[in-house]
C-alpha positions in Angstrom: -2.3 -11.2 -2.5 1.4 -10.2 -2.5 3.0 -8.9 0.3 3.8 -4.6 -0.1 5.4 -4.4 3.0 7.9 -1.1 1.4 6.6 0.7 -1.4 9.2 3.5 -3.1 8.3 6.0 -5.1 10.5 7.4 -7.7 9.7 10.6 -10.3 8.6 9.2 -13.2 10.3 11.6 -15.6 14.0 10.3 -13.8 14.9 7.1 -16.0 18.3 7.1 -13.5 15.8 6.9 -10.3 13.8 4.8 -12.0 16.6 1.7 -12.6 18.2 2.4 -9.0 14.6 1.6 -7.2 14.4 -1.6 -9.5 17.5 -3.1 -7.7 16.6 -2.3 -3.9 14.9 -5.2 -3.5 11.4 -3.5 -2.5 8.2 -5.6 -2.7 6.4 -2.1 -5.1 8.0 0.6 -6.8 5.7 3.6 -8.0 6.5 5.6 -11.2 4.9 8.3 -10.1 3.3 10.8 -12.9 1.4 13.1 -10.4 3.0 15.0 -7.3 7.0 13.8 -7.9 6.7 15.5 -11.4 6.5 19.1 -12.6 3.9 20.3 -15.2 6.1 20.7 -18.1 7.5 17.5 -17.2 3.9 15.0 -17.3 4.8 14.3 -21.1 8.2 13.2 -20.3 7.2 11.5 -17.7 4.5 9.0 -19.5 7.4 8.3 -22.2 9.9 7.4 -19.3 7.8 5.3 -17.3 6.5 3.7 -20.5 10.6 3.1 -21.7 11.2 1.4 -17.8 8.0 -0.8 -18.5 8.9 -2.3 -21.7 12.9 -2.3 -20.8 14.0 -2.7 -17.5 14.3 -5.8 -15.3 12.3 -5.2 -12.2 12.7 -8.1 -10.5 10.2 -9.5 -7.7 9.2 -5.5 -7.4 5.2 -5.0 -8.4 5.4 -2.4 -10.9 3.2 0.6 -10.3 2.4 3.5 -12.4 0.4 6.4 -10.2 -1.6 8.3 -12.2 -2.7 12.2 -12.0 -6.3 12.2 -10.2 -9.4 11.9 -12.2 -10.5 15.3 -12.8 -7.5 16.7 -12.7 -7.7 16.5 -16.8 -4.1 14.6 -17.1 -5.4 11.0 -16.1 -6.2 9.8 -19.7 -3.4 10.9 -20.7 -1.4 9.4 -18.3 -3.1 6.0 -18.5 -3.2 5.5 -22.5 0.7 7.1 -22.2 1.6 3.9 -19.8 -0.9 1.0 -20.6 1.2 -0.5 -23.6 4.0 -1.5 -20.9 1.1 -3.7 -19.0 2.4 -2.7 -15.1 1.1 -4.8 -12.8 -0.9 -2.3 -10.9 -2.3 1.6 -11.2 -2.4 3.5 -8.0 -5.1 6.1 -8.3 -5.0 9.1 -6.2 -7.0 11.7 -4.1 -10.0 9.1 -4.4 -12.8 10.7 -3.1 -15.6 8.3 -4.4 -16.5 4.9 -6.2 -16.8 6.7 -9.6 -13.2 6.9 -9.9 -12.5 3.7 -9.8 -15.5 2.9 -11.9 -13.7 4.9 -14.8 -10.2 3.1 -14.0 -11.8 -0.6 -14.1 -13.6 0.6 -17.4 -10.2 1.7 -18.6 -8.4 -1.6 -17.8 -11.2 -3.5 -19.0 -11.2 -1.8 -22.5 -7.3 -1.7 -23.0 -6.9 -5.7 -21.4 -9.6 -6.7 -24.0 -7.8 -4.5 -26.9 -4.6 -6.5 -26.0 -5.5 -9.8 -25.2 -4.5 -9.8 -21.8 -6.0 -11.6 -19.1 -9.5 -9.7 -17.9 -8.4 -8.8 -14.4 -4.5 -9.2 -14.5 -4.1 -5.2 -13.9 -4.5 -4.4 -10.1 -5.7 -0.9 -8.5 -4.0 0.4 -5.8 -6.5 3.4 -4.5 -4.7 6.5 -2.2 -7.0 8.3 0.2 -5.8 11.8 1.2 -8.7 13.9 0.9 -11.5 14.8 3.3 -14.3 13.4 1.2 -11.8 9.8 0.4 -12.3 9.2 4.2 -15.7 10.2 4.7 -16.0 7.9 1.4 -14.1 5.0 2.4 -16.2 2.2 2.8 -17.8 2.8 -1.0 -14.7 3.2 -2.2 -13.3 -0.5 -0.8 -15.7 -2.0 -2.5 -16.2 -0.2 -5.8 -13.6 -2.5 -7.8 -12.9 -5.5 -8.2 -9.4 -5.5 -8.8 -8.6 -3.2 -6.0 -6.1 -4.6 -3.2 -5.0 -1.8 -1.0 -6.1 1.2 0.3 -3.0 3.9 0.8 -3.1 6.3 3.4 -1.9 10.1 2.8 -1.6 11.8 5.6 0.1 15.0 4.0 -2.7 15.5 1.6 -5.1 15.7 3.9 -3.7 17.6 6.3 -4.3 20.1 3.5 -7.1 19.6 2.5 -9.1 19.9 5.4 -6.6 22.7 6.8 -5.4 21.2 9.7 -1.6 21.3 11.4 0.5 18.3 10.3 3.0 17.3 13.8 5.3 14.1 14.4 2.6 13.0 17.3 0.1 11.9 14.2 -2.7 13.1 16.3 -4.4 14.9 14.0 -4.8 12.4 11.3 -5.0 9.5 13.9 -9.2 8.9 13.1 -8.7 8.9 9.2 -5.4 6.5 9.5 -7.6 3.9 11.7 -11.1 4.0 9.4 -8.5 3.4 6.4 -6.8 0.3 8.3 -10.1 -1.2 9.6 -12.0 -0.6 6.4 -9.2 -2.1 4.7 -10.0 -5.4 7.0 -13.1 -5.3 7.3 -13.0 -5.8 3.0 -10.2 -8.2 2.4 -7.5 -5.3 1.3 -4.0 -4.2 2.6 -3.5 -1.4 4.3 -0.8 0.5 3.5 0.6 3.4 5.9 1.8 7.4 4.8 5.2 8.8 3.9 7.4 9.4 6.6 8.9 12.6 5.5 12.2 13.7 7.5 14.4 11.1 5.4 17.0 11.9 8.2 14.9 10.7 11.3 15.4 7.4 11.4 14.3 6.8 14.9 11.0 8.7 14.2 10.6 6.2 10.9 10.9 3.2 13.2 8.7 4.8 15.9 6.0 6.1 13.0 5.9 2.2 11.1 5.5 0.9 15.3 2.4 2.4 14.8 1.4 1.7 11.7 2.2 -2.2 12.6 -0.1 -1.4 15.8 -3.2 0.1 13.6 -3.3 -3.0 11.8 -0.8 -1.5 8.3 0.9 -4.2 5.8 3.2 -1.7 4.6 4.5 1.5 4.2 5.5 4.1 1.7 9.0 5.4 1.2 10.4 8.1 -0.3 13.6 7.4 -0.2 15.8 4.1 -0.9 17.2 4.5 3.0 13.6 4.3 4.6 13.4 1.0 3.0 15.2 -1.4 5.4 14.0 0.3 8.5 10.3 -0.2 7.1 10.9 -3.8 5.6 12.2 -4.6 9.4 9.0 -3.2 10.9 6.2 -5.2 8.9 8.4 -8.3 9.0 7.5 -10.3 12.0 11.0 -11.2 13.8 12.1 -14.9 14.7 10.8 -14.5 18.2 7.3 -13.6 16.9 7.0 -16.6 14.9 8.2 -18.6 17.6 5.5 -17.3 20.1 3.2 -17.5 17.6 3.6 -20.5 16.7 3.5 -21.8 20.4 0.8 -20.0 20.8 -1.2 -21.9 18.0 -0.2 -25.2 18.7 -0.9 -24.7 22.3 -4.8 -23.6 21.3 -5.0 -26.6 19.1 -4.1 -29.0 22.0 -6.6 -27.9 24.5 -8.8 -27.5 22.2 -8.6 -31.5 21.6 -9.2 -31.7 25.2 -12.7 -30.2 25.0 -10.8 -26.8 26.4 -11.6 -23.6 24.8 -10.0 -21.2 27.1 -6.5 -21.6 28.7 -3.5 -19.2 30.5 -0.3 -19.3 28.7 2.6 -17.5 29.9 0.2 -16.4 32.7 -1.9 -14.8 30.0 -5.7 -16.0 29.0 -6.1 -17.4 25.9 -8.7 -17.6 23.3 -10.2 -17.7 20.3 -9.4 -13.6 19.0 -5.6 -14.5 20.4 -5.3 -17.1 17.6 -6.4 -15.1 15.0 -3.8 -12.4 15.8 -1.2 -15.3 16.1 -2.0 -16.7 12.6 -1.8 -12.5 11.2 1.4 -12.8 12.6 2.3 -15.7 10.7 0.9 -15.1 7.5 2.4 -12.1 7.5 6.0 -14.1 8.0 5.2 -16.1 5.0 5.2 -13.1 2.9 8.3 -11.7 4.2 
């Protein structure tokens, strides 16, 4: 699975913002035909982010095109308006149960078969940010086969369920830990909410911290600034890699001695320290 440590969005109906995201380096960049995009702008937008697909260079950035929700009566349009330019991945938002991912995989598999494209090669992305996505969850991780990450919107929800959005995160802090652990507990990323004051760049660090803490592979930016501050975050540092490495090498020598429990640097080791030592490194070897 490939790393999405920072994931930019960029208006899908902006060509310009479009082809400046595709040279910052970022491991995903969003075309985004939902909230970044006015009403009488959704056309534009699908002939835009269609034009970037087939034209510009992206690099090593996953290509993602977020559609308009199902139900929302714009997603058909959206997908048959962007699936000739094959992106590697559709994020699908306000998720709220496994039907809408049933619809997306049937999609992908009709359009993949109609092109001759590899059955599978399109990813799903899924973004829950509704009340009913989180009390969904779990159905929802397991509903499609292609999906690899479950994105966290903390903004959404906050409206939806009519609740008081504040920098403390307190108030989303259940629904931001069932996404992470459900993400675990079924093989997928996790990937953490938009950190909105673009100016705050303490409150960015402190914010992807906690993400880092809650078990997050990534995080979603808004703006191209956020993005080394939130590459930084989810990149374990040299010192990291070197404890965690000791750390592992350690467990495997006293473990040839018949020793299953030991104190390093005056700390008990065991078998649920590993583990988090060899996150820490797989995590380095997609940085």
């Amino acid at each position: 699975m490939r790393p999405r440590r920072t994931v930019l969005f960029m208006p899908g109906d902006s060509q310009r913002k479009i082809e400046k995201a595709a040279t910052v380096g970022v491991d995903c960049i969003v075309m985004d035909l939902e909230d970044g995009v006015a009403w009488e702008q959704k056309e534009a937008a699908r002939e835009t982010t269609l034009h970037s697909l087939l034209t510009l260079d992206f690099g090593a950035s996953e290509r993602v095109v977020r559609l308009n929700p199902v139900g929302s009566g714009l997603e058909v349009a959206d997908f048959r308006g962007t699936i000739e330019g094959k992106p590697d991945a559709y994020l699908l938002p306000k998720v709220g149960n496994s039907a809408d991912l049933v619809w997306l995989d049937a999609m992908l598999d009709q359009f993949e078969s109609r092109f001759e494209w590899e059955p599978g090669s399109i990813r799903v992305l899924v973004l829950i940010e509704t009340a009913l996505g989180v009390v969904n969850v779990r159905d929802i991780a397991q509903a499609s086969r292609r999906c690899e990450a479950l994105f966290f919107g903390a903004e959404d929800l906050i409206g939806d369920i009519g609740g008081v959005r504040t920098k403390s995160n307190r108030e989303v802090h259940y629904a931001r830990s069932k996404i992470a652990l459900n993400a675990a507990a079924f093989g997928l990323q996790a990937i953490d909410q938009v950190f909105v004051d673009i100016k705050d760049e303490a409150g960015l660090r402190a914010e992807c911290e906690q993400a880092v803490e809650l078990g997050y592979r990534g995080k979603m930016a808004i703006h191209p600034d956020q993005v080394p501050i939130i590459r930084a975050a989810f990149s374990p540092n040299p010192d990291q890699i070197a404890a965690a490495q000791r750390l592992i090498d350690a467990y495997h020598e006293y473990q040839a001695r018949g020793q299953g429990v030991f104190t390093l640097d005056g700390k008990m080791v065991d078998a649920p320290m590993l583990k988090a030592a060899e996150q820490v490194l797989a995590r380095a070897e997609g940085s």
